[in-house]
C-alpha positions in Angstrom: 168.4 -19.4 -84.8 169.2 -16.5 -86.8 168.5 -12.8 -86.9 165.8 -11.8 -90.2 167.6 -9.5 -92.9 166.7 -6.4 -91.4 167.1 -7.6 -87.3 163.4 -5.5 -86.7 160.1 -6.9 -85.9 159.0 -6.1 -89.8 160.7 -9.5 -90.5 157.6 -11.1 -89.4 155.7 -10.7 -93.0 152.4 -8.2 -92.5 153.9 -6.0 -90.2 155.0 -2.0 -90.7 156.1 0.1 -87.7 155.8 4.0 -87.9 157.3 6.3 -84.9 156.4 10.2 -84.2 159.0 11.5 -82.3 158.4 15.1 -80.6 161.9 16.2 -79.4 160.9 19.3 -77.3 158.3 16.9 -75.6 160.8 14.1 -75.1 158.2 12.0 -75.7 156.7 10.0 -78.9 154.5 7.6 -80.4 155.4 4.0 -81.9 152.4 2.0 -83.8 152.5 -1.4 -85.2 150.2 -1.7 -88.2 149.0 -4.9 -89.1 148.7 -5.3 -93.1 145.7 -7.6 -92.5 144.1 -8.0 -89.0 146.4 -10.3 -86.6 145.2 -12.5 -83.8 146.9 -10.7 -80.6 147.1 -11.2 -77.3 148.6 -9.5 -74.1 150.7 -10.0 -70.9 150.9 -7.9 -68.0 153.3 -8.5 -65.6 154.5 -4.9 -64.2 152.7 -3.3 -61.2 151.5 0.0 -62.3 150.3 -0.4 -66.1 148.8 2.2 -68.1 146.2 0.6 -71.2 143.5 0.9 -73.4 141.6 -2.1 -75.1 143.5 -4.7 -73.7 140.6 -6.8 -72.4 139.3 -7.5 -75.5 142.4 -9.2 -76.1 141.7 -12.2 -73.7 141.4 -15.3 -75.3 137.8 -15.7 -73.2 136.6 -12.8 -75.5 135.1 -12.3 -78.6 137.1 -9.6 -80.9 139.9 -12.4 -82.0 142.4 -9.9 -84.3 143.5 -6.2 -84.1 144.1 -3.5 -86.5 147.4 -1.9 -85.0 149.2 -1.9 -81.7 150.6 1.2 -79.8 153.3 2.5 -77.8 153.0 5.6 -76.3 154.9 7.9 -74.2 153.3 10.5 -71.8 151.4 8.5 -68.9 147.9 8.0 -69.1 147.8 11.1 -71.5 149.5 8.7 -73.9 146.6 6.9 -74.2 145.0 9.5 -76.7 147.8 8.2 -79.0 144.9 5.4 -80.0 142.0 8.0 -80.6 144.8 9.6 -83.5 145.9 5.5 -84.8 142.0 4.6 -84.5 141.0 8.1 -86.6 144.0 6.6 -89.5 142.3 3.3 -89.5 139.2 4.7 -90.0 139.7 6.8 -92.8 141.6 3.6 -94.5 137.8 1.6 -94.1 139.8 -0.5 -91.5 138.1 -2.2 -88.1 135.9 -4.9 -87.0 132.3 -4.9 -88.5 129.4 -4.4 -86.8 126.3 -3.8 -88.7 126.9 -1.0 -91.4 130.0 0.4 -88.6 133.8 -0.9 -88.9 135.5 -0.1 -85.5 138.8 -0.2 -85.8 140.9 -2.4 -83.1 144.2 -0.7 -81.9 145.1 -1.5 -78.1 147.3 1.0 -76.0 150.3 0.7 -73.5 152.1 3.7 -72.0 155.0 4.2 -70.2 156.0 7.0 -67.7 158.0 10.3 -69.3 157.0 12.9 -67.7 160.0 13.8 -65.4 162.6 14.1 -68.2 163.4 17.1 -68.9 161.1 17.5 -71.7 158.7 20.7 -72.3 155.4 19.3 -71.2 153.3 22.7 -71.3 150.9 21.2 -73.8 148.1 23.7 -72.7 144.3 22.3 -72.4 144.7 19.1 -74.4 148.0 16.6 -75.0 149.7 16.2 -78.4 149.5 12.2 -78.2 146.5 11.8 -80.5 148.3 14.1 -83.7 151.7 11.9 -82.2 149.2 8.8 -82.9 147.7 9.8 -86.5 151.5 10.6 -87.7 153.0 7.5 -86.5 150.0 5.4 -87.9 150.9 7.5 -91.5 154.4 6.7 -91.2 154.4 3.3 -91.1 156.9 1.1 -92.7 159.1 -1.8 -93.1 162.2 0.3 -92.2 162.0 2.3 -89.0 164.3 4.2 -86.5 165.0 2.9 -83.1 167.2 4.5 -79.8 165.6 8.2 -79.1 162.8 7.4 -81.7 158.8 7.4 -81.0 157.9 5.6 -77.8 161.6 5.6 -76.8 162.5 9.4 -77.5 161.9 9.8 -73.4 162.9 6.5 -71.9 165.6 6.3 -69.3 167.0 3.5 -67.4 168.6 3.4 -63.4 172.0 3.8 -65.4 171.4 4.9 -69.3 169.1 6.6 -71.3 166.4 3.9 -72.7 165.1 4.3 -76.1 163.2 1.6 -78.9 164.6 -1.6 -79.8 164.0 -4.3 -82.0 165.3 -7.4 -83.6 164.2 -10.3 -84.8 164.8 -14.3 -85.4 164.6 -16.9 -88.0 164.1 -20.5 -86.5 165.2 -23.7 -88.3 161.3 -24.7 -88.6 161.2 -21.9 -90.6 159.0 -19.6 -88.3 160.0 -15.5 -87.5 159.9 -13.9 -84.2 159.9 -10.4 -84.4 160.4 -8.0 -81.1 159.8 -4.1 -80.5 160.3 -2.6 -77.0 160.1 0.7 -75.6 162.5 0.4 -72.6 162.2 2.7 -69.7 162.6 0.6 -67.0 162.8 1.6 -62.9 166.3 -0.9 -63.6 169.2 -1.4 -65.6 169.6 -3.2 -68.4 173.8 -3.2 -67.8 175.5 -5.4 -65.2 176.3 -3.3 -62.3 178.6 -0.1 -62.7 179.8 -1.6 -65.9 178.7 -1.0 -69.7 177.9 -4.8 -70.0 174.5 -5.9 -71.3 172.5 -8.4 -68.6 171.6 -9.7 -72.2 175.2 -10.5 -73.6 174.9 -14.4 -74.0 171.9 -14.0 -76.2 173.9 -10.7 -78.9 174.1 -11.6 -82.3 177.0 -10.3 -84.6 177.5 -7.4 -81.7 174.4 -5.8 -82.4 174.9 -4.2 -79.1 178.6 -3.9 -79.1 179.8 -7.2 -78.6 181.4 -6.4 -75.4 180.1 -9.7 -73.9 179.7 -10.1 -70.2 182.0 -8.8 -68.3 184.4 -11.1 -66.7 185.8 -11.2 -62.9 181.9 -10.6 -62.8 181.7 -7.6 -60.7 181.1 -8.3 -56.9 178.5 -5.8 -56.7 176.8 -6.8 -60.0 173.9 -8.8 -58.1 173.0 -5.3 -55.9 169.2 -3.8 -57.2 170.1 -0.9 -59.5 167.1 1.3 -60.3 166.0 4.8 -60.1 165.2 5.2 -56.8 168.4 5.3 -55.9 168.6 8.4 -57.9 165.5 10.4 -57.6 163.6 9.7 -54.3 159.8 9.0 -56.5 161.8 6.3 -58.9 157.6 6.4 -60.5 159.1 7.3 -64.3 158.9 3.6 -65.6 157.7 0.9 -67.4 158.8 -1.3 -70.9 156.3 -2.2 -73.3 156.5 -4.3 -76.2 155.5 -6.5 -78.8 156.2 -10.0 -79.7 155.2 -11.3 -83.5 155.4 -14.4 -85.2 154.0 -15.7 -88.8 153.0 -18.6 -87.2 149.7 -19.5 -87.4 148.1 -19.0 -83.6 144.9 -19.2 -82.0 144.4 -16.1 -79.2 145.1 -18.3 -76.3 148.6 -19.8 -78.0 149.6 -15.8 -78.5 148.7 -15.3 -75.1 151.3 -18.2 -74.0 154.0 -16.4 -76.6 153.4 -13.3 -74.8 153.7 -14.7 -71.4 157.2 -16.3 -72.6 158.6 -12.9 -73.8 157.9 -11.5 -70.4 161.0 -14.0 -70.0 163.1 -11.9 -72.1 162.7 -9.0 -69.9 164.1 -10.7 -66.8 167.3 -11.8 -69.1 167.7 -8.0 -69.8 166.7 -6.1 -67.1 167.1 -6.3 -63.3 165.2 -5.8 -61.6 162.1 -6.0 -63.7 158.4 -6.7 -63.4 158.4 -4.0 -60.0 155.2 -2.3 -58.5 156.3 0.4 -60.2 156.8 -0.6 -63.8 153.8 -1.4 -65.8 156.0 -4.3 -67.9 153.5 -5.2 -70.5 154.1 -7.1 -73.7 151.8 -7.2 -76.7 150.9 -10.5 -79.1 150.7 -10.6 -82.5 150.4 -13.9 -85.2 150.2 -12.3 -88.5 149.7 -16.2 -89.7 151.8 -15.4 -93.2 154.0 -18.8 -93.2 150.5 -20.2 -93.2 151.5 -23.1 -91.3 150.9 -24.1 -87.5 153.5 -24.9 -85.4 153.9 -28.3 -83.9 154.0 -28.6 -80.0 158.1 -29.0 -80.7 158.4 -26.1 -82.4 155.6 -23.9 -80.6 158.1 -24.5 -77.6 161.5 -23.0 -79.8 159.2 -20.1 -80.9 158.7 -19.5 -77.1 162.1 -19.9 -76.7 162.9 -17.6 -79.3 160.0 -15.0 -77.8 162.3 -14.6 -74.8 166.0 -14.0 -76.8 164.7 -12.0 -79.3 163.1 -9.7 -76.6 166.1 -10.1 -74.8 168.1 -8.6 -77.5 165.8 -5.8 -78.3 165.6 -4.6 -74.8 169.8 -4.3 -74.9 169.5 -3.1 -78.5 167.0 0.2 -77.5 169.2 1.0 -74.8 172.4 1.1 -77.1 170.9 2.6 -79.9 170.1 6.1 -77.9 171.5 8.9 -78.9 172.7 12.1 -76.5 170.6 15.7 -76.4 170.9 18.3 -75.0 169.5 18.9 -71.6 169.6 14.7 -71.0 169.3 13.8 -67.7 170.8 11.1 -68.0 173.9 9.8 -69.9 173.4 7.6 -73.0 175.3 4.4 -73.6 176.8 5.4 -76.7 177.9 8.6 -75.0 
């Protein structure tokens, strides 16, 4: 396994990702837009999840493909981010027919950013769905990660969080691609150190090849999280996407989302809490045109979990400082 030639999630062919960042908000928007519509699937496995639209997405039911996907900060007033994504897709003739109508298919996860520092006097109504129509607009193949759309607000028990995303190229020929918004209630770095928990899966120091750290630290296998900082801990949760090529049915993207969720535990600890709403999103654009054999659906599992590994270190490293953080980034 290799990382794609841009290490993003837009190595998966029929993907663009567009991020509206509002810096006085500490908070933003991150859509995935589907060139064509993509079968898609989703996993929760956090505690206290924040969605819109994701029911549909059970293999059991009938809408099979989606438009877009999106990340939003903001809590549950991040879910107006979709009304702004689905108003874009609209107006592009985009959506799933019925009758004479197209409805346009764009589930929603949020994550918790409302305690960080940021201005949140929006007055009567949030800014998420604008945030949503200007990240739908801005979609492309090359996009900014750290303190960038859903990530601008993220935190960690130890750094600032932020977007991440790489991607993989498998010897069957197959691309994983991952995008995360981490802003977990844990820590993505092995104890007091700057070490990633997701070291043995880096590829050419994409998160600065420090390794892991060695004598591992005696108190490396002690819970680090927020609570231990603020007495609430609530301002969590890491959602992502997975995305392959492959050609999937719903239930198989289902399975690739499930393994993923692996990629998390590799990168965080502790993850999955009551109080994170760890979510990750499905998508098989199907542009290798090919089916994977059962050998090979099992390495793009496999590669599900790394890849998401490596994006969760990646959004943490990539942050950036501002003024007025609360909490220190890891590039410093």
């Amino acid at each position: 396994m290799k990382p794609g030639p841009n290490n993003r999630i837009t190595d998966v062919a029929g993907l663009k990702v567009g991020n509206a960042t509002d810096h006085a908000l500490r908070s933003g928007v991150t859509v995935v837009l589907c060139d064509e519509p993509a079968v898609a699937a989703v996993q929760v496995l956090g505690g206290a999840p924040g969605t819109r639209e994701t029911d549909l997405l059970e293999p059991h039911n009938t809408v099979q493909t989606v438009d877009a996907l999106v990340l939003s900060g903001g809590s549950a007033f991040g879910l107006d981010a979709a009304s702004g994504v689905q108003a874009g897709l609209r107006e592009a003739g985009r959506g799933f027919a019925v009758g004479p109508f197209r409805v346009p298919i764009a589930p929603a996860a949020i994550l918790f950013d409302l305690m960080n520092g940021g201005d949140k006097d929006w007055g009567r109504y949030p800014p998420y769905r604008e945030l949503g129509y200007a990240a739908l607009v801005r979609a492309a193949e090359d996009f900014e990660t750290g303190s960038a759309g859903a990530g601008t607000g993220a935190l960690t028990a130890t750094f600032k969080g932020g977007l991440g995303s790489a991607s993989t190229v498998l010897e069957a020929g197959f691309t994983v691609g991952a995008l995360v918004a981490v802003n977990a209630l844990g820590s993505a770095t092995v104890g007091d150190t700057r070490h990633f928990w997701a070291a043995p899966f880096e590829e050419a120091e994409e998160f600065g090849g420090l390794g892991l750290p060695f004598p591992f630290p005696a108190g490396a296998r002690i819970p680090r999280t927020k609570m231990s900082r603020r007495p609430t801990g609530t301002e969590n949760t890491t959602i992502a996407v997975i995305a392959t090529d492959a050609l999937l049915s719903k239930a198989e993207a289902k399975r690739l989302a499930i393994a993923a969720h692996d990629g998390f535990a590799r990168a965080l600890w502790p993850a999955h809490t009551p109080l994170d709403g760890d979510l990750v999103f499905a998508l098989a654009t199907g542009k290798s045109g090919r089916a994977p054999a059962p050998e090979d659906f099992i390495g793009l599992c496999a590669a599900a979990a790394s890849t998401m590994a490596r994006a969760i270190a990646g959004g943490v490293h990539d942050a950036t400082p501002m003024p007025g953080d609360v909490m220190p980034s890891w590039a410093r």
